[in-house]
PDB file of the backbone (N, CA, C, O) and the ligand in Angstrom, with CONECT records:
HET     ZN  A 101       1
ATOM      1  N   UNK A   1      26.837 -33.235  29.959  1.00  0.00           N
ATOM      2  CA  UNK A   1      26.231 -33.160  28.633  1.00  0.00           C
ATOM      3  C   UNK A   1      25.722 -34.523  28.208  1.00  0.00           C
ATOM      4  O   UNK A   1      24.636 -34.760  27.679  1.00  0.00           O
ATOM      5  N   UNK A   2      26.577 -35.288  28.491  1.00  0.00           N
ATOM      6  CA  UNK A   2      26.252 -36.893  27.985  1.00  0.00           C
ATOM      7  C   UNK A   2      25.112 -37.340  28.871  1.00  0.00           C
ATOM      8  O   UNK A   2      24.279 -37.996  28.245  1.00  0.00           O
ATOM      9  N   UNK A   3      24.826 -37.160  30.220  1.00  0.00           N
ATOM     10  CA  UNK A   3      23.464 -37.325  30.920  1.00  0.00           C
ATOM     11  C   UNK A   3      22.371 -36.787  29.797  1.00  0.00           C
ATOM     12  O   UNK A   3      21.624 -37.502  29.128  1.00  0.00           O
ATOM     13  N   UNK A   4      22.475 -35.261  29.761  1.00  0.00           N
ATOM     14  CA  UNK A   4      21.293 -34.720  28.717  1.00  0.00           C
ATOM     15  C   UNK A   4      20.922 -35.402  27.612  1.00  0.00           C
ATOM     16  O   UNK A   4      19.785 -35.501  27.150  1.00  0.00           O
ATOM     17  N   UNK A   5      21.862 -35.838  27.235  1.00  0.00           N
ATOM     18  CA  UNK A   5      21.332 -36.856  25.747  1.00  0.00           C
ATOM     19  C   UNK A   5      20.899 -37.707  26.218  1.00  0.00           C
ATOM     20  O   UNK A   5      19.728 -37.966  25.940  1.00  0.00           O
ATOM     21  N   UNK A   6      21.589 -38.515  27.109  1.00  0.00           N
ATOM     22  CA  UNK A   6      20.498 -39.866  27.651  1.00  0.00           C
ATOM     23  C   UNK A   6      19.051 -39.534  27.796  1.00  0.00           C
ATOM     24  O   UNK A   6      18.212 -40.411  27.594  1.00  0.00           O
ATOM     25  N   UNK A   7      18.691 -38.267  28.147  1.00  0.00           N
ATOM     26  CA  UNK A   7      17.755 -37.838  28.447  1.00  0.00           C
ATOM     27  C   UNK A   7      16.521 -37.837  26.931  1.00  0.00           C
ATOM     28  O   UNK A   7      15.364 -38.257  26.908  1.00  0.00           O
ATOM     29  N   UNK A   8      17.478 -37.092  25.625  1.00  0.00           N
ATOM     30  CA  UNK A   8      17.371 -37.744  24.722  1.00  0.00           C
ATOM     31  C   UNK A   8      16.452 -39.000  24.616  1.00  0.00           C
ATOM     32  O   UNK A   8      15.233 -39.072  24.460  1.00  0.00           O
ATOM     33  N   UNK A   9      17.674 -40.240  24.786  1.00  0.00           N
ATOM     34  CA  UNK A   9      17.393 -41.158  24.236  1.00  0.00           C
ATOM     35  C   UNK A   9      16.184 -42.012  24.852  1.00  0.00           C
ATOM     36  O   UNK A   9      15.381 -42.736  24.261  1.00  0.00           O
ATOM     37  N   UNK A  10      16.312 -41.661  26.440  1.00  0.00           N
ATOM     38  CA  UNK A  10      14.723 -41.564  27.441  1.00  0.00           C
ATOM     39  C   UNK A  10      13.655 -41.498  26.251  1.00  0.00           C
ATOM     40  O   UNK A  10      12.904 -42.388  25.851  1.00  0.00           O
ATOM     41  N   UNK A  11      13.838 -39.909  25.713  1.00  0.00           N
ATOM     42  CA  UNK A  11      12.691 -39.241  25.294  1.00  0.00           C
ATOM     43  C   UNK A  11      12.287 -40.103  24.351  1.00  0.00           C
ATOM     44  O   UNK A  11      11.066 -40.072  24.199  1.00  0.00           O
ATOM     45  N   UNK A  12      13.061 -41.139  23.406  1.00  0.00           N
ATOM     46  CA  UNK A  12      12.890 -41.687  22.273  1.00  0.00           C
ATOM     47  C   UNK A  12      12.524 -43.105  22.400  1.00  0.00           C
ATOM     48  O   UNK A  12      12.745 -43.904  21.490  1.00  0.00           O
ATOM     49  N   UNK A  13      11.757 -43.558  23.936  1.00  0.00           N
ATOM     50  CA  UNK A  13      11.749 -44.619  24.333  1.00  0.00           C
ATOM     51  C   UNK A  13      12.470 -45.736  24.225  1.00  0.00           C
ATOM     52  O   UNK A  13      12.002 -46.851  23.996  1.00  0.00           O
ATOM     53  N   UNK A  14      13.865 -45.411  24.421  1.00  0.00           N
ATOM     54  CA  UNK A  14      14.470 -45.994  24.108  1.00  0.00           C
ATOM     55  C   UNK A  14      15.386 -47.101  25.438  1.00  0.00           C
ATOM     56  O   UNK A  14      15.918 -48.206  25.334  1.00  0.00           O
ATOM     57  N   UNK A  15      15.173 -45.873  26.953  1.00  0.00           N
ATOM     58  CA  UNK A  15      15.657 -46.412  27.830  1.00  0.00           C
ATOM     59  C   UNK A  15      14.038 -46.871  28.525  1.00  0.00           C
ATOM     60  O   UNK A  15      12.984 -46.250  28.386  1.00  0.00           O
ATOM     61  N   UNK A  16      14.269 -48.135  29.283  1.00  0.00           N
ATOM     62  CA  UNK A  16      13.102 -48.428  30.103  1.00  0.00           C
ATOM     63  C   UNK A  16      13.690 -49.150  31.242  1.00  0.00           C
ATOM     64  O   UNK A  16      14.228 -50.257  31.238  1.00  0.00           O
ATOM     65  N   UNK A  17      13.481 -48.277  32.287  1.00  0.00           N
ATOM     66  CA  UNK A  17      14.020 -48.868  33.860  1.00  0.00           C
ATOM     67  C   UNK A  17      15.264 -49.045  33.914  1.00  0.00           C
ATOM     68  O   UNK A  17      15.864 -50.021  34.365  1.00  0.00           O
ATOM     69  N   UNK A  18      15.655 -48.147  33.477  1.00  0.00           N
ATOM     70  CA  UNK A  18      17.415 -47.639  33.458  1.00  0.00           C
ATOM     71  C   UNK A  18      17.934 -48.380  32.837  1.00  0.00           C
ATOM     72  O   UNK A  18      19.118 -48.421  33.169  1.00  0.00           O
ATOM     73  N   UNK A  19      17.588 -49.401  31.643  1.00  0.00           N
ATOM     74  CA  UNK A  19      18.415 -50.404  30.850  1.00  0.00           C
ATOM     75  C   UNK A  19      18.049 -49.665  29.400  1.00  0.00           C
ATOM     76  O   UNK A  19      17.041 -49.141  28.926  1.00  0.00           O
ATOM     77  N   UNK A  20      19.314 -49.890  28.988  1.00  0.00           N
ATOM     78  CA  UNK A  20      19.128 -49.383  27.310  1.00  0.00           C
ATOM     79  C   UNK A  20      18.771 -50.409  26.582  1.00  0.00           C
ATOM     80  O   UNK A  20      19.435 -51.420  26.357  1.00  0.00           O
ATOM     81  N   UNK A  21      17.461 -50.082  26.122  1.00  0.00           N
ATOM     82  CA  UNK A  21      17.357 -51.312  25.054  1.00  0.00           C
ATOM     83  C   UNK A  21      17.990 -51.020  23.643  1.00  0.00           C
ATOM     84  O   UNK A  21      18.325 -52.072  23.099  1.00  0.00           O
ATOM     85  N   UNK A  22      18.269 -49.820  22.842  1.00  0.00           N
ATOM     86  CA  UNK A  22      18.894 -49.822  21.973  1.00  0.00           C
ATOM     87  C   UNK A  22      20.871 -50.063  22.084  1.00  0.00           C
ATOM     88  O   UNK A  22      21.778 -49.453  21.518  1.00  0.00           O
ATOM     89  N   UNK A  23      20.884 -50.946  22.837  1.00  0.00           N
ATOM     90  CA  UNK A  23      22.161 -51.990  23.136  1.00  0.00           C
ATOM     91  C   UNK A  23      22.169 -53.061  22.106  1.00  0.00           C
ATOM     92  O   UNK A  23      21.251 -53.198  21.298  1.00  0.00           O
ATOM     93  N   UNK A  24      23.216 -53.813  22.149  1.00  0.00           N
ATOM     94  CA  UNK A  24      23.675 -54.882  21.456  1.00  0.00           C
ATOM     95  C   UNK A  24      23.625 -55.548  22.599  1.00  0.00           C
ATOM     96  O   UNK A  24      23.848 -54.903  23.624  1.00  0.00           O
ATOM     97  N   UNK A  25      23.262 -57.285  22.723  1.00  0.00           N
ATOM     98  CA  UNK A  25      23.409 -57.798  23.789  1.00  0.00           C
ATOM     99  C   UNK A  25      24.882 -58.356  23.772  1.00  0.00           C
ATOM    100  O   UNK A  25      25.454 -58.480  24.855  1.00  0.00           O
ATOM    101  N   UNK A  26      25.631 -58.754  22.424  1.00  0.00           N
ATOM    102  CA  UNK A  26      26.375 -59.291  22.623  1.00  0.00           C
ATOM    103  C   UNK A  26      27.738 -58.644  22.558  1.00  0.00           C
ATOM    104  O   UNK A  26      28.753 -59.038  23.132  1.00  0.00           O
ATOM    105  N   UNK A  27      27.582 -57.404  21.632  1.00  0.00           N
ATOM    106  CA  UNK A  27      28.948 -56.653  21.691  1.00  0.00           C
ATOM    107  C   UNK A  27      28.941 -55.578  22.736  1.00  0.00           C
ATOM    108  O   UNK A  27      30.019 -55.183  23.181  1.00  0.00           O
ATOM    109  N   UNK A  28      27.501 -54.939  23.276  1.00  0.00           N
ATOM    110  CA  UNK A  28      27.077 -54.019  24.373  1.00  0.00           C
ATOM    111  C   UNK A  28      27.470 -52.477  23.113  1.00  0.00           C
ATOM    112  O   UNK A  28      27.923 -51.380  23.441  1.00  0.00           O
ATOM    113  N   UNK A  29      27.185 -52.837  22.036  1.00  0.00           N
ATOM    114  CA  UNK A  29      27.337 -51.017  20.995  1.00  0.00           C
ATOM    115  C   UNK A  29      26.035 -50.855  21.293  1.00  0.00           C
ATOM    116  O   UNK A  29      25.019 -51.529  21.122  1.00  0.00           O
ATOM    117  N   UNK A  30      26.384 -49.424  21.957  1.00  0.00           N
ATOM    118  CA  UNK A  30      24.767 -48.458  22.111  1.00  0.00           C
ATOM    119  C   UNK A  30      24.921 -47.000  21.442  1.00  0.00           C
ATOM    120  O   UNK A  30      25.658 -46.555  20.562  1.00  0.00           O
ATOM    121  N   UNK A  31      24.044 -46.529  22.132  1.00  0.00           N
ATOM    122  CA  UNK A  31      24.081 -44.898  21.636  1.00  0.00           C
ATOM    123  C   UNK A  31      25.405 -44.374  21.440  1.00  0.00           C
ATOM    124  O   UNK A  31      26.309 -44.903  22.086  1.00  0.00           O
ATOM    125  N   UNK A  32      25.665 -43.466  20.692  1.00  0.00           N
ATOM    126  CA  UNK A  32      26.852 -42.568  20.318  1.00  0.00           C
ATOM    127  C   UNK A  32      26.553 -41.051  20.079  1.00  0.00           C
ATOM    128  O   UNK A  32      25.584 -40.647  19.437  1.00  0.00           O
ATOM    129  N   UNK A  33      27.351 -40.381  20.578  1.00  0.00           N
ATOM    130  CA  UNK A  33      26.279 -38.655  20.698  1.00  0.00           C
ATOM    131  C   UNK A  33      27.525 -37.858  19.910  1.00  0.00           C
ATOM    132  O   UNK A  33      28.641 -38.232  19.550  1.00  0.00           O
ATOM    133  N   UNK A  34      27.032 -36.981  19.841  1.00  0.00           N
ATOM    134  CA  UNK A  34      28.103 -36.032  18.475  1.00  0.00           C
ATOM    135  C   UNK A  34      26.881 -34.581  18.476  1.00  0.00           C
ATOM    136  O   UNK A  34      26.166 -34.213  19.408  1.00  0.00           O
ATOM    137  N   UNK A  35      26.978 -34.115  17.358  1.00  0.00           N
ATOM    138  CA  UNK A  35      25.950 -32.906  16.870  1.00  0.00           C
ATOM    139  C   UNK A  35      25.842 -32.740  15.805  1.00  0.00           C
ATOM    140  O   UNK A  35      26.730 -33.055  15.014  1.00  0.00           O
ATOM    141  N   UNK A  36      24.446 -32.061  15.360  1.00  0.00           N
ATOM    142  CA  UNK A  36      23.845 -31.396  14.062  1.00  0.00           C
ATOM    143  C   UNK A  36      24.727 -30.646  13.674  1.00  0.00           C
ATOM    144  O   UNK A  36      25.548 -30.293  14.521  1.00  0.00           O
ATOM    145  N   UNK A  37      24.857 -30.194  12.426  1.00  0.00           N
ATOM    146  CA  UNK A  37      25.754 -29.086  12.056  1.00  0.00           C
ATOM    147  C   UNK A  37      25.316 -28.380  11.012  1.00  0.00           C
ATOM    148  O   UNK A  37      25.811 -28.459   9.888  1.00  0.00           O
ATOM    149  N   UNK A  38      24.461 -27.724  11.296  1.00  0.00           N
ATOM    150  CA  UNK A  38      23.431 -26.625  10.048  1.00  0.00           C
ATOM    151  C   UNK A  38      24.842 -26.169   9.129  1.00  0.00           C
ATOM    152  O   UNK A  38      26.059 -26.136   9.307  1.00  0.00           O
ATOM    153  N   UNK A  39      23.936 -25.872   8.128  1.00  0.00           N
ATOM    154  CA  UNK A  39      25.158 -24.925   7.194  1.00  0.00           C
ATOM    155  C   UNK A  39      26.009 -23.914   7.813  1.00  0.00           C
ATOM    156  O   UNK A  39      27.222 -23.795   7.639  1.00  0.00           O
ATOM    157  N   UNK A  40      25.161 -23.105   8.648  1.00  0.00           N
ATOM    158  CA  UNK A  40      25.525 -22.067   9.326  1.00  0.00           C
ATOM    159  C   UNK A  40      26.516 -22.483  10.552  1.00  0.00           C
ATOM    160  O   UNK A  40      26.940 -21.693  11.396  1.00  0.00           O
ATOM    161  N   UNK A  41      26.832 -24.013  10.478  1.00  0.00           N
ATOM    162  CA  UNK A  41      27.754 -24.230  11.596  1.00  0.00           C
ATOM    163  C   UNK A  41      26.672 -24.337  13.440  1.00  0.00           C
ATOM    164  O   UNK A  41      26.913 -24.822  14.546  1.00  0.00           O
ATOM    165  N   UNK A  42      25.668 -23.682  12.903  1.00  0.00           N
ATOM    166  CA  UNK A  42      25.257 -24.093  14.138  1.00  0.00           C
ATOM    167  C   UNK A  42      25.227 -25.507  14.875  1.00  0.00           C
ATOM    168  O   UNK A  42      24.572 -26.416  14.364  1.00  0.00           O
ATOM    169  N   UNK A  43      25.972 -25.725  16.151  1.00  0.00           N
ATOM    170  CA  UNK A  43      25.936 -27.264  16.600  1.00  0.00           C
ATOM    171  C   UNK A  43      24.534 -27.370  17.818  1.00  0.00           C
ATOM    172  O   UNK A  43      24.494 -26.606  18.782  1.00  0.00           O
ATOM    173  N   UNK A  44      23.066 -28.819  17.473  1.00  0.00           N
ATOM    174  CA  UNK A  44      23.114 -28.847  17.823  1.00  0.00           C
ATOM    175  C   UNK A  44      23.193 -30.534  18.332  1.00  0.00           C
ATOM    176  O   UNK A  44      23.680 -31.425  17.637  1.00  0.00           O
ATOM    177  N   UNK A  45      22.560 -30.739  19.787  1.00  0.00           N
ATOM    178  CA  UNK A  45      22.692 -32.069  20.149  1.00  0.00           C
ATOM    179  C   UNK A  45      22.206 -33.149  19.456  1.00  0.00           C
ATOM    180  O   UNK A  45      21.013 -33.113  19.158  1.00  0.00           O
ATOM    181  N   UNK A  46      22.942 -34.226  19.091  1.00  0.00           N
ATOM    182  CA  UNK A  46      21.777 -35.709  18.594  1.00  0.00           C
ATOM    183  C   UNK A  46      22.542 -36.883  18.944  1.00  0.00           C
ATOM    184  O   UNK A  46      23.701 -37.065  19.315  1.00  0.00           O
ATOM    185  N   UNK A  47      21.539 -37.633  18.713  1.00  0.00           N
ATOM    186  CA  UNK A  47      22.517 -38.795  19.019  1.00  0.00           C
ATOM    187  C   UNK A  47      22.319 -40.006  17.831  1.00  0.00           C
ATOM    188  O   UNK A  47      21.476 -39.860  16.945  1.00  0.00           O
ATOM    189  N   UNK A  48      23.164 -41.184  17.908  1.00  0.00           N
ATOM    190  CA  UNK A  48      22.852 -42.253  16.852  1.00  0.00           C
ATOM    191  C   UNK A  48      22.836 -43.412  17.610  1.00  0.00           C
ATOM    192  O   UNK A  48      23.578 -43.921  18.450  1.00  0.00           O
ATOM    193  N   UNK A  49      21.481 -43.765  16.925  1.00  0.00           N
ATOM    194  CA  UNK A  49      21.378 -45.370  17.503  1.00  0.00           C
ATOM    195  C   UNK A  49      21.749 -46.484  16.685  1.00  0.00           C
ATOM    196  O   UNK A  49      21.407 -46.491  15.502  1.00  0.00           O
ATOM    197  N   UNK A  50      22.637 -47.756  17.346  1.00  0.00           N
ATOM    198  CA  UNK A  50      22.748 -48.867  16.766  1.00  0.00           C
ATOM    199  C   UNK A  50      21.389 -49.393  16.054  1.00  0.00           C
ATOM    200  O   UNK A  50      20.274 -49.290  16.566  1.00  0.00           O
ATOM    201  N   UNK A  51      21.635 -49.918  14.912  1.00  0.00           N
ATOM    202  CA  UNK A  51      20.851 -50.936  14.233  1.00  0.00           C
ATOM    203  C   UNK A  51      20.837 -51.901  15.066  1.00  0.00           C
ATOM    204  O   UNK A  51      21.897 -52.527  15.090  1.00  0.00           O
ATOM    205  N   UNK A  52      19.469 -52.518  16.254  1.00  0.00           N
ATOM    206  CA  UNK A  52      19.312 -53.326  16.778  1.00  0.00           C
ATOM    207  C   UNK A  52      17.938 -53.799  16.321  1.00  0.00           C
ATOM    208  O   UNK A  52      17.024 -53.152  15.809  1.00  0.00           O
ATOM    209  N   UNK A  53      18.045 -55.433  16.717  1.00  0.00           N
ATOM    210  CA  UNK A  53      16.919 -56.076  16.165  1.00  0.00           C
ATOM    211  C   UNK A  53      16.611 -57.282  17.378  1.00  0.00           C
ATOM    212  O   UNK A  53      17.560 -57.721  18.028  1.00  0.00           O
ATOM    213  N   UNK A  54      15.408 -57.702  17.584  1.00  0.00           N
ATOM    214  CA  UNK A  54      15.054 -58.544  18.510  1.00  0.00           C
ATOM    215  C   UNK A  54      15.248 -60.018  17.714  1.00  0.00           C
ATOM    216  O   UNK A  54      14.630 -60.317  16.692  1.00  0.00           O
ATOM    217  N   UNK A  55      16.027 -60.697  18.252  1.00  0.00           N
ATOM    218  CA  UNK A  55      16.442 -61.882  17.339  1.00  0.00           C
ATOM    219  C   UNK A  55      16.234 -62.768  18.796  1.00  0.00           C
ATOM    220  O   UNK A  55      16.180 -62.341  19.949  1.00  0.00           O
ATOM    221  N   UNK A  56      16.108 -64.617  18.118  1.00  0.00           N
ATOM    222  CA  UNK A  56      16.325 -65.324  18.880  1.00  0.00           C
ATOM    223  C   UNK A  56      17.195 -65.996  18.907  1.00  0.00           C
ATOM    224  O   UNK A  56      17.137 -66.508  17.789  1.00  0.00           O
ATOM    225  N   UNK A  57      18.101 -66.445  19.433  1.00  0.00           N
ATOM    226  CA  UNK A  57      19.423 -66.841  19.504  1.00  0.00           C
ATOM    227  C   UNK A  57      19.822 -68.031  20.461  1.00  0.00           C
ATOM    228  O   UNK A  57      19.089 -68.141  21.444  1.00  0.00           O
ATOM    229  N   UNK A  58      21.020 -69.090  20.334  1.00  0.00           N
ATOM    230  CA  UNK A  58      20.984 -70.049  21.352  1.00  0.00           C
ATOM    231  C   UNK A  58      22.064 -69.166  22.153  1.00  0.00           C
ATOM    232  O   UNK A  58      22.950 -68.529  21.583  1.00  0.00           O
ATOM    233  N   UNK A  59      21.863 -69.210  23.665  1.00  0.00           N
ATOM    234  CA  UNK A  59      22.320 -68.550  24.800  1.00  0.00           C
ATOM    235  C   UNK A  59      22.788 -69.435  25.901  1.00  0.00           C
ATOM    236  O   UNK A  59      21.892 -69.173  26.704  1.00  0.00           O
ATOM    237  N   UNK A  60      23.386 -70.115  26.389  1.00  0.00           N
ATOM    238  CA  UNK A  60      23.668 -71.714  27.134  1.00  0.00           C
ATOM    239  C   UNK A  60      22.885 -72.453  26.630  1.00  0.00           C
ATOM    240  O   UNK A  60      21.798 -72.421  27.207  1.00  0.00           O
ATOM    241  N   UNK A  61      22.944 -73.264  25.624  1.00  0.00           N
ATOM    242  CA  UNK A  61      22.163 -74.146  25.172  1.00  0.00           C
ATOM    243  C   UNK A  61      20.453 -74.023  24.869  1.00  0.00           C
ATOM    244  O   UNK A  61      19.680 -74.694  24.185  1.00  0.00           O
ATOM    245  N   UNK A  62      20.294 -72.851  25.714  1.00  0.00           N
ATOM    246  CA  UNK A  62      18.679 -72.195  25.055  1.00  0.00           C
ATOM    247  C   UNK A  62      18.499 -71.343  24.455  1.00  0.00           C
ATOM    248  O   UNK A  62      19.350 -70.477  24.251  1.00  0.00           O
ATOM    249  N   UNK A  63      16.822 -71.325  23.787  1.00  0.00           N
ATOM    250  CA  UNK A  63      16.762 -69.964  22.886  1.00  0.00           C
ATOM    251  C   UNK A  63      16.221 -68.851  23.545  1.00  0.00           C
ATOM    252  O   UNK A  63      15.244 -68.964  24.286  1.00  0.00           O
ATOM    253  N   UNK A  64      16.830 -67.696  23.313  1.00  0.00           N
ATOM    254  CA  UNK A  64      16.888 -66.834  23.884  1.00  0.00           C
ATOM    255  C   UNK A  64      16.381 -65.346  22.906  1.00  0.00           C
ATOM    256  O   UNK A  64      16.993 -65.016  21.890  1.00  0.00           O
ATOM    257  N   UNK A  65      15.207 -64.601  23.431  1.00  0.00           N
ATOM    258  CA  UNK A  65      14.942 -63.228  23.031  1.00  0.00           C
ATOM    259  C   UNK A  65      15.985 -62.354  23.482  1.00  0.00           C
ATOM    260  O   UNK A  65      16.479 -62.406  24.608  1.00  0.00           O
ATOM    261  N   UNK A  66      16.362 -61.419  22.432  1.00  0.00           N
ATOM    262  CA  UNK A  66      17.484 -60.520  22.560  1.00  0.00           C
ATOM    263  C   UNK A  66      17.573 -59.323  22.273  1.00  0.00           C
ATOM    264  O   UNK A  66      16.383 -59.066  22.457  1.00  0.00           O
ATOM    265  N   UNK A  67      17.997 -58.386  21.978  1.00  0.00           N
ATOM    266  CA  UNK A  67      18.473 -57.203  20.695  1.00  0.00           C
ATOM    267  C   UNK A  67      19.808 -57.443  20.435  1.00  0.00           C
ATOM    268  O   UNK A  67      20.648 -57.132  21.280  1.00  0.00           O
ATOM    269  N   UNK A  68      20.061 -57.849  19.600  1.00  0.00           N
ATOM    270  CA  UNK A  68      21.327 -57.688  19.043  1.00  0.00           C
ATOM    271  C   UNK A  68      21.571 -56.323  17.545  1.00  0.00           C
ATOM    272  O   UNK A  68      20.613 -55.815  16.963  1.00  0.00           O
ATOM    273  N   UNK A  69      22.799 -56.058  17.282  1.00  0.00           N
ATOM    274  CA  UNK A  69      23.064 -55.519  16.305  1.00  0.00           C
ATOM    275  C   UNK A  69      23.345 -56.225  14.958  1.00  0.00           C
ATOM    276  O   UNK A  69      23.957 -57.281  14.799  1.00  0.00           O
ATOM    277  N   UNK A  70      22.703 -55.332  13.894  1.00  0.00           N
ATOM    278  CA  UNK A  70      22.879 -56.185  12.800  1.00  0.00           C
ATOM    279  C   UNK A  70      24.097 -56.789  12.271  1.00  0.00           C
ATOM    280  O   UNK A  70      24.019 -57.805  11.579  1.00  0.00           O
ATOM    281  N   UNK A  71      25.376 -56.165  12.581  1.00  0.00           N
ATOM    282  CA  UNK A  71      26.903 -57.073  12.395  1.00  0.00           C
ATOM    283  C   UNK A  71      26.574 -58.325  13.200  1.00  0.00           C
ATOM    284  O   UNK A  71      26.521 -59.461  12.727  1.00  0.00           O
ATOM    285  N   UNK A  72      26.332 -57.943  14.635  1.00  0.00           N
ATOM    286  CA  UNK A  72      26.476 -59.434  15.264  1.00  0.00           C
ATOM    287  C   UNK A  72      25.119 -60.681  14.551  1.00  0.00           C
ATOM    288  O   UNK A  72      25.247 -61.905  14.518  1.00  0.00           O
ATOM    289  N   UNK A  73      24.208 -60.075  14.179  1.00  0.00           N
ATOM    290  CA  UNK A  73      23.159 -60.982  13.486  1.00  0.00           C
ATOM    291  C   UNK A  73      23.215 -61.358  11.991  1.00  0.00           C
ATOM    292  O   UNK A  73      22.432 -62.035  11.324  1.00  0.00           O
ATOM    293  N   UNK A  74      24.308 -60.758  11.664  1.00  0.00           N
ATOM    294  CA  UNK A  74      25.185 -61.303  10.354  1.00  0.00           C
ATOM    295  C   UNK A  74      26.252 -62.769  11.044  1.00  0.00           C
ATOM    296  O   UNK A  74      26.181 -63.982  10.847  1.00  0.00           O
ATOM    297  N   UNK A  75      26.948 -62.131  11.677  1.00  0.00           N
ATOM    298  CA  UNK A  75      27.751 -63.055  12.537  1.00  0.00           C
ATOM    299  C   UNK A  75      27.127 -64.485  12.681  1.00  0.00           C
ATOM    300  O   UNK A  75      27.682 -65.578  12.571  1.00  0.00           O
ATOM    301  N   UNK A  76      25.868 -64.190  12.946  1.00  0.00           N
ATOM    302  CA  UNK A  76      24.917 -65.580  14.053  1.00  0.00           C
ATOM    303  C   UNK A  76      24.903 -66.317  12.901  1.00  0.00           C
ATOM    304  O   UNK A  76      24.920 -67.547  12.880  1.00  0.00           O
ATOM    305  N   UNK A  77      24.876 -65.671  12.032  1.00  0.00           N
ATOM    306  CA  UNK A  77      23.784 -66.439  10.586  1.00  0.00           C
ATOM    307  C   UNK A  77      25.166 -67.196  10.094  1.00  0.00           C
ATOM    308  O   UNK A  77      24.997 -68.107   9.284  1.00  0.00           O
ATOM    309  N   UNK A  78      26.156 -66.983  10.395  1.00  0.00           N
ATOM    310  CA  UNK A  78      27.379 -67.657   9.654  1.00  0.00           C
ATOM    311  C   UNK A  78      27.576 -69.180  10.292  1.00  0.00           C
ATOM    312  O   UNK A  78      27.710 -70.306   9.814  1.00  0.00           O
ATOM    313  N   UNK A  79      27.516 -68.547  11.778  1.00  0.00           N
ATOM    314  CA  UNK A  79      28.160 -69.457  12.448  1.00  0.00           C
ATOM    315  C   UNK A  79      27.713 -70.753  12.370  1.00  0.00           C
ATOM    316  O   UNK A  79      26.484 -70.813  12.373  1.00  0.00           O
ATOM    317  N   UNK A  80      28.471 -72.178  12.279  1.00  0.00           N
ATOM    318  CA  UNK A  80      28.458 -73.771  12.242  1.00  0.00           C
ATOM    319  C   UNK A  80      27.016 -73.763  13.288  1.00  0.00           C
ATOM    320  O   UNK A  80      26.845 -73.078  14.297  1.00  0.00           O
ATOM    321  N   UNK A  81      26.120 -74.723  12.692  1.00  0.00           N
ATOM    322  CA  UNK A  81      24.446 -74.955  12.996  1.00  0.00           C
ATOM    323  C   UNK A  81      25.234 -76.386  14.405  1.00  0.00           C
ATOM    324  O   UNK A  81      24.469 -77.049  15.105  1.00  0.00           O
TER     325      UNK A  81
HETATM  326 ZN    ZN A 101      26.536 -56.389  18.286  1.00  0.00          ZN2+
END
C-alpha cells in the first residue's frame, strides 16, 4: 500500500530519480500517508507533505542549496552567526 502512495507522491512531482525532494535535508521528515474520511466514513488514500523550503545554509563551512523543513529553518535562524 505504502509503494502506491509513493506512487502518489511520483504523481505530485514530488519524487525525481528516486530521491524525495519533499524531504527535510536535515531531520530526513518526508511524506506521511493515512486517509480521507468522507462523512460517510468512506476511507480514501492521501498523503501529507512536510513544509519544505529551498534554503541556503552553511554545510562544512560552505553554502549550500537545500530543502529543509520549516522547524529546522526556524532552528537555522536562531542559531549563533
Ligand atoms: Zn527538518
Amino acid at each position: 500500500m505504502v509503494s502506491y502512495l509513493f506512487g502518489i507522491v511520483a504523481k505530485k512531482g514530488i519524487q525525481v530519480k528516486g530521491e524525495t525532494l519533499a524531504q527535510c535535508f536535515l531531520c530526513n521528515k518526508g511524506p506521511t500517508f493515512g486517509h480521507n474520511v468522507s462523512h460517510s466514513k468512506r476511507r480514501t488514500n492521501r498523503v501529507w507533505l512536510p513544509n519544505v523550503h529551498k534554503a541556503v545554509i552553511r554545510w562544512g563551512g560552505r553554502p549550500r542549496r537545500i530543502y529543509i523543513c520549516t522547524r529546522c529553518l526556524r532552528t537555522q535562524a536562531k542559531l549563533p552567526r
